[in-house]
N, C-alpha and C positions, 0 to 999 in steps of 0.2 A: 608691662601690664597690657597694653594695647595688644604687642606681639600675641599674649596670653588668650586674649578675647577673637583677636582675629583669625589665630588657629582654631580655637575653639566655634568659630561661626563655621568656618569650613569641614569640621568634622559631622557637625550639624546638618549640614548641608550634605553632605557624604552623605549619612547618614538616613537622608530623609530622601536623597537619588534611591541609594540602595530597597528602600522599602517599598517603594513605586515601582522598582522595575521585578522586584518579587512579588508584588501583588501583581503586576501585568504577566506571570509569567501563567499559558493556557492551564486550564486543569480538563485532564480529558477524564472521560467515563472508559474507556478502554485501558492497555497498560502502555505507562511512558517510558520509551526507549530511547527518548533523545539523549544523544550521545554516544549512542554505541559503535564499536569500533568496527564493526562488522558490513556488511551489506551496501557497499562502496561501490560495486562496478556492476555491469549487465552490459554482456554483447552475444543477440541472440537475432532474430529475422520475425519482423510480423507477418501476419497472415497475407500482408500483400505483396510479401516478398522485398520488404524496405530494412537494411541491416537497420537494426537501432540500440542504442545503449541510455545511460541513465538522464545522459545528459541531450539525449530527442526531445524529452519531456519538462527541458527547466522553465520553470513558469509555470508549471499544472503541479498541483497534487497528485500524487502516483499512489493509487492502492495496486499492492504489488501479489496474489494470488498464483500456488503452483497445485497443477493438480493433472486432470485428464480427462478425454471426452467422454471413454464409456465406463466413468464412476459412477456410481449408482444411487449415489446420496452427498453426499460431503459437497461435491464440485458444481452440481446444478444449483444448491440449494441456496450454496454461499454466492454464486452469480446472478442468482434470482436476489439476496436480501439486498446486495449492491446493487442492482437497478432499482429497488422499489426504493432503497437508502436516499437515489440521486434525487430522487421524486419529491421528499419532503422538506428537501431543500428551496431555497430564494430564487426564483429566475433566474438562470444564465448562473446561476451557481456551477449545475452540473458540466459545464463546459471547459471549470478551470480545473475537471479531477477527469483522471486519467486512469481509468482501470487495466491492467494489464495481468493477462492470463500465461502463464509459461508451463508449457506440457512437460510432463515428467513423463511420458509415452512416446517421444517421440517415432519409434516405428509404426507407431500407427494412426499419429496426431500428424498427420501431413497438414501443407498450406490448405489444401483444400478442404482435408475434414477441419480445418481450423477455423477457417472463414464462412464455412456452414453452422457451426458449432457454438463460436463465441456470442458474434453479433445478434445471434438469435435473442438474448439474455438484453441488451440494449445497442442499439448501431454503433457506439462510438467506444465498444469493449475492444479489445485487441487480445489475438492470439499471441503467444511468439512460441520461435521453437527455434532446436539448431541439432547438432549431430547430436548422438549419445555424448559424447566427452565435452561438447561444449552445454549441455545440460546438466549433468554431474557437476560441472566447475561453478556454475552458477548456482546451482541449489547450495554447494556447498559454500561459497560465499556468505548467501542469506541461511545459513546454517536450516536447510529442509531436510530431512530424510526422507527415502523414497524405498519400496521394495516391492518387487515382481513376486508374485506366487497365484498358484494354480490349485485352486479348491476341488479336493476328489470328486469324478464325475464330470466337469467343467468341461467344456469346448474351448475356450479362451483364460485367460487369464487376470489378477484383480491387480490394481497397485494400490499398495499399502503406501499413505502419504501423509507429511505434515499435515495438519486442516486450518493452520490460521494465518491472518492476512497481516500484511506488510504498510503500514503506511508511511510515504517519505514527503517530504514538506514539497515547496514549489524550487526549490536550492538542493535538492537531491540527498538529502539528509532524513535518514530513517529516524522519524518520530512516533510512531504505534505500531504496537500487536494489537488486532485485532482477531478473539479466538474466536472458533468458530461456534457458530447457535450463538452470536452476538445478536440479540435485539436492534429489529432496525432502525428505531428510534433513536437508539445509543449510537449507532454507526452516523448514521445520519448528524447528530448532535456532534460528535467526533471531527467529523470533515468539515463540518462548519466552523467550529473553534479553531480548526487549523487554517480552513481560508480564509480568517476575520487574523488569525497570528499572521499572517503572510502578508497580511492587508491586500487580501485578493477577495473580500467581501465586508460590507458592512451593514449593520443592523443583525435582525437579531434570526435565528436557524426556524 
């Protein structure tokens, strides 16, 4: 009988872990990809010519964005709502996220258009780039599609490209899509939840 009771207080107790660590578990406003088996590595060069991979960034939130300098919509607009995003965050919040931009152009996203291009959006955004092949491998990693084509009449060329964002925790673990024409409130609201899950911030967004 005792045996009976004592097991039964430990299930109890099981029981009552288990439901605390499911209500602690974040609810984001974007979609939750924690878990997925995908989007594991990155080895590419930022704009100041420093090789880095995913593990440069452990400790910061990583929002992880591929795109190109002369988009015309999609790429500005999304590195414009991530700086105002950083802005409505707590103090010294935006210092523990990590934006990073990865060109899908590389013949024409050099270090140098990169570092005129990115940081304009906020100082502490980051280019990276690497050959053709080593940008292919990574897009295809974080499953991006990307495609060249030349609109009749054109001088140059468009790239047709994923448009939504990557976020991985401060441990390199993809946990959000963020699509694009994401509300920056919600973005904002997003990064917070995740640097209060990390316990890399506390009180409230």
């Amino acid at each position: 009988m005792r045996r009976d009771a004592l097991w039964l207080g430990w299930l109890l107790l099981a029981l009552l872990l288990g439901g605390c660590e499911q209500a602690a578990k974040p609810v984001f406003r974007g979609s939750d990809i924690s878990g997925s088996n995908f989007g594991l590595r990155l080895a590419l060069t930022d704009h100041n010519g420093r090789a880095v991979t995913l593990e440069t960034f452990r400790g910061k939130v990583v929002v992880l964005f591929f795109g190109y300098t002369h988009c015309p919509d999609v790429c500005p607009t999304t590195l414009s709502d991530l700086s105002e995003a950083l802005k409505l965050l707590p103090r010294g919040a935006a210092d523990k996220i990590q934006v990073l931009f990865v060109t899908v152009d590389p013949e024409r996203d050099t270090p140098e258009v990169l570092k005129a291009y990115v940081p304009y959006f906020h100082p502490a955004f980051l280019g990276l780039y690497g050959t053709p092949a080593q940008v292919a491998l990574t897009a295809k990693e974080f499953r991006i599609v990307y495609h060249r084509h030349v609109d009749p009449g054109a001088s140059g060329y468009l790239v047709d490209h994923s448009a939504g964002s990557y976020v991985l925790d401060s441990h390199g673990r993809l946990r959000l899509y963020l699509p694009y024409g994401d509300k920056i409130q919600d973005i904002a609201a997003d990064l917070g939840t995740l640097l209060k899950s990390d316990g890399l911030l506390t009180g409230g967004v």
